[in-house]
C-alpha positions in Angstrom: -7.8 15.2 -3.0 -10.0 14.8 -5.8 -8.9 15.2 -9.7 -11.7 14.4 -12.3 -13.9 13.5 -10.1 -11.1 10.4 -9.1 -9.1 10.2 -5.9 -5.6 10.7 -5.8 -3.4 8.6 -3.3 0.2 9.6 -2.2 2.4 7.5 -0.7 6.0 8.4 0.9 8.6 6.6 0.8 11.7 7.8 2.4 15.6 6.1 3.2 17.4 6.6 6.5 19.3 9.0 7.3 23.3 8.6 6.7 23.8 5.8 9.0 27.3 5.1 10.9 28.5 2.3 8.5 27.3 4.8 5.8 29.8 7.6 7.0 32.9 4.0 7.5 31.9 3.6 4.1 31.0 -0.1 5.1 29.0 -3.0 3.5 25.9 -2.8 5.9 22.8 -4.7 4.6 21.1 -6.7 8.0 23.8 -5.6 10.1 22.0 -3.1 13.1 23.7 0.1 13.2 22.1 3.4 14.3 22.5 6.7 12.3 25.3 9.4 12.5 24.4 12.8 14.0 24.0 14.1 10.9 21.7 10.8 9.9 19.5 12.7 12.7 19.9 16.2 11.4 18.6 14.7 8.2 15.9 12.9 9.4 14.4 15.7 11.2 15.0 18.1 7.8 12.8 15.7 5.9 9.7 15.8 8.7 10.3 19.0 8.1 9.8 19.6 4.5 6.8 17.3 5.4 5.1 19.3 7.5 5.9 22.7 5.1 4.3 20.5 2.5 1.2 19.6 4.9 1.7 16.1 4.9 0.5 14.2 7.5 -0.3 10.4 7.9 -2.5 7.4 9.0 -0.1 4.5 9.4 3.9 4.0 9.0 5.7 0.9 7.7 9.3 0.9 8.4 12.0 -2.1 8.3 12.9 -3.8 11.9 16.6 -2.2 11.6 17.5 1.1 14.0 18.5 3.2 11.3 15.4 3.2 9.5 12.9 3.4 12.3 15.2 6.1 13.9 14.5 8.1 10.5 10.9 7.7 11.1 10.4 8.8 15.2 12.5 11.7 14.0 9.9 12.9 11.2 7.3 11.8 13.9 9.1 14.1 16.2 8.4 16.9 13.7 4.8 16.0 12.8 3.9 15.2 16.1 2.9 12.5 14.9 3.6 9.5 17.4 0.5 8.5 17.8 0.4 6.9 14.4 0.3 3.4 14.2 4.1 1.9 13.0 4.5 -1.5 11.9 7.5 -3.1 11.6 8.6 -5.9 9.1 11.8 -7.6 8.0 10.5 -7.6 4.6 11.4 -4.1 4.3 15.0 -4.7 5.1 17.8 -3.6 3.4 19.4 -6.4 0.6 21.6 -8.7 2.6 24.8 -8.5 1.6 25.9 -11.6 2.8 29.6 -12.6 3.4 30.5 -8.5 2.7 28.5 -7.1 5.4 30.7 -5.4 8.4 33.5 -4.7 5.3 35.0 -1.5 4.1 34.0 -1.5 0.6 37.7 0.4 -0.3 39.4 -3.1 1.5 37.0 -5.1 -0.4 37.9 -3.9 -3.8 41.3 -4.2 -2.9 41.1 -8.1 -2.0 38.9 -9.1 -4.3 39.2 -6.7 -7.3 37.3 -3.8 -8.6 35.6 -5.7 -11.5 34.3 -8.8 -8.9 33.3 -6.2 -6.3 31.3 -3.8 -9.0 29.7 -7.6 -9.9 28.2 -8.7 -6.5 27.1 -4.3 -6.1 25.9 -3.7 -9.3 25.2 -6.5 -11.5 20.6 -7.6 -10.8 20.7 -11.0 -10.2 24.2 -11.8 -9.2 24.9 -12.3 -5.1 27.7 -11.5 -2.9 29.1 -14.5 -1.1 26.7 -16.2 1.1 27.1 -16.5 5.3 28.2 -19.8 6.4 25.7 -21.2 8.6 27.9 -21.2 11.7 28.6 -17.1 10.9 27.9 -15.0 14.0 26.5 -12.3 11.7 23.6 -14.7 10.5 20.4 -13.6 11.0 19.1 -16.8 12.5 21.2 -15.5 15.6 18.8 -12.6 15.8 16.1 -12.0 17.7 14.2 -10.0 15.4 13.8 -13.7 13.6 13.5 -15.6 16.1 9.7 -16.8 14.7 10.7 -17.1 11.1 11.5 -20.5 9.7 15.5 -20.3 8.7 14.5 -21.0 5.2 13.3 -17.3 4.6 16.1 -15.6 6.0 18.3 -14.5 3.6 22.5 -15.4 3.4 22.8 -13.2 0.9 20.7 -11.1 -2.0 21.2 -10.0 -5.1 19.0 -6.5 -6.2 16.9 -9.4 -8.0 16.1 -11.4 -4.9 15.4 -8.1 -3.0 12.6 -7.2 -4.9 11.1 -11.0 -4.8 11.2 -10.2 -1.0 10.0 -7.0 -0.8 6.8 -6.9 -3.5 4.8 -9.7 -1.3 4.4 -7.2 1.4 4.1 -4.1 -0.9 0.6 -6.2 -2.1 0.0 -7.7 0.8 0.3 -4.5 3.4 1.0 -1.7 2.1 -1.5 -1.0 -1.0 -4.6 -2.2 1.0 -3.7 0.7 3.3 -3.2 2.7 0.7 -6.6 1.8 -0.8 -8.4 2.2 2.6 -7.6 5.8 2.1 -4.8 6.0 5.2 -2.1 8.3 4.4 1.0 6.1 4.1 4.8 6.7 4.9 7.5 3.8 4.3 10.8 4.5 5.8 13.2 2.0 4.8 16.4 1.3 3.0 18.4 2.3 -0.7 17.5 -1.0 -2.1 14.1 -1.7 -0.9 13.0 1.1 -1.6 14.7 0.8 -5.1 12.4 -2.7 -5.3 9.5 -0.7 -5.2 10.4 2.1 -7.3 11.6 -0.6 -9.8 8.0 -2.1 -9.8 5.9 0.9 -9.6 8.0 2.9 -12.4 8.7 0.1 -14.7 11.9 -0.1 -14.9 14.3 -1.9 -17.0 17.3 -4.4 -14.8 19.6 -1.9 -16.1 18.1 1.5 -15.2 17.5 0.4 -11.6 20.9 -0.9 -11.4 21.9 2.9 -11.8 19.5 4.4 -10.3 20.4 6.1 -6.3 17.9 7.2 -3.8 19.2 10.1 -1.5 19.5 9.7 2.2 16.2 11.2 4.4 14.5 13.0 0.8 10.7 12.2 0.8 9.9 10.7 -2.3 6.4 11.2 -2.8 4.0 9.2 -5.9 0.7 9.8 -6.8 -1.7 7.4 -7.6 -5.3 7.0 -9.4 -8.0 4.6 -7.5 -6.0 1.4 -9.5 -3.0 2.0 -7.4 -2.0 3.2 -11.3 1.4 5.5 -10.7 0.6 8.8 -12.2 3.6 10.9 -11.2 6.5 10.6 -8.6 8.9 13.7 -7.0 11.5 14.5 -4.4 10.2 17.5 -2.0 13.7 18.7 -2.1 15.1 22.0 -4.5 16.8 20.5 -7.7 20.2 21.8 -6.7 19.6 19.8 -3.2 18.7 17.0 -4.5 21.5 16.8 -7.0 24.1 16.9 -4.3 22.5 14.2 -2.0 22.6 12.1 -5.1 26.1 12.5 -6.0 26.7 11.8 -2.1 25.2 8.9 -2.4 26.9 7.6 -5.2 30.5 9.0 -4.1 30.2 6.6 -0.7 32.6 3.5 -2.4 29.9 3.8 -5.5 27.6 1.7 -3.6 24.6 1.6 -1.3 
């Protein structure tokens, strides 16, 4: 698309659909769970707002958890789309919530207090309690990571370490596709993506802090040949997208 004379790039980026430890209203982070029936429903709704809008794409980038590659085979499914080359990276993962994950964030508050609980969630640079090495839930355990060196894998993550994780492959992958003129999708997770959208819309520790991205709502930015944002937009009705938002907030006020 040309404006100017200059190209326009768009990018989307889009979360999973409601997953099942979204619906148990648990602490989920690296944990592998797959998405409810609705998770599904939404995913497909989203390829299919894509394909009314007439997007198609080049190449995919999606986390190495279920729920989020789910999302994306189901807006393939609608796009007929899968053919497209998908890669996969744990760098796109979801923040680790360390010590919390598998725990019902209602229990949680309950044991450990509102204020502490509303610290390790909400606070930037402030973790949750780390795994202990010997935890079954570490991710050394995994396969997935089975060629990564244990010092990259993560205990636990604050929103701050997140986004230290997450930029090196935005650079590193992501914008040279971008810049190779493929059309790009990233399916991935509330706070990864909210590492990005932190970057790429400048904002403050505080404003991301309070900032939700909807389950399965295409989140679509334009960008001039610098990779330079220009403008960014939900291809969901205002009303919609108001409600998916509250959702999202309403589930124990957390992602």
């Amino acid at each position: 698309m040309k404006k100017g004379g200059d190209k326009i790039y768009k990018v989307v980026f889009i979360r999973h659909g409601e997953s099942i430890w979204n619906k148990e209203n648990r602490f989920t982070g690296w944990t592998d769970v797959g998405l409810t029936e609705n998770g599904v429903k939404e995913a497909h709704f989203a390829g299919q707002l894509l394909k009314q809008n007439q997007f198609g794409f080049d190449v995919a980038f999606t986390s190495v958890l279920t729920r989020a590659i789910m999302t994306y085979n189901s807006i393939a499914t609608e796009l007929n789309g899968h053919y497209v080359p998908v890669h996969k990276h744990w760098r796109l993962n979801e923040r680790h919530y360390g010590a919390l994950q598998g725990l019902n964030k209602a229990e949680t508050a309950a044991k450990h207090g509102e204020a502490k609980v509303l610290e390790w969630r909400r606070s930037y640079d402030i973790p949750p309690p780390p795994l202990e090495d010997n935890d079954e839930r570490h991710p050394k355990l995994d396969p997935r990571y089975a060629g990564l060196p244990q010092d990259v894998l993560p205990k636990t993550e604050s929103l701050k370490l997140t986004v230290d994780r997450v930029l090196p492959f935005w650079y590193d992958q992501i914008c040279p596709a971008i810049l190779d003129g493929q059309r790009v999708i990233v399916a991935a997770h509330g706070n990864s993506l909210r590492a990005i959208v932190k970057h790429l819309s400048g904002m403050s520790d505080a404003e991301i802090i309070k900032y939700n991205i909807p389950t399965a709502c295409p989140l679509v930015y334009e960008f001039d040949q610098n990779l330079k944002p220009l403008k960014n937009y939900y291809l969901l009705d205002e009303k919609t997208l108001k409600e998916r938002m509250q959702a999202v907030a309403n589930q124990g006020k957390a992602h």
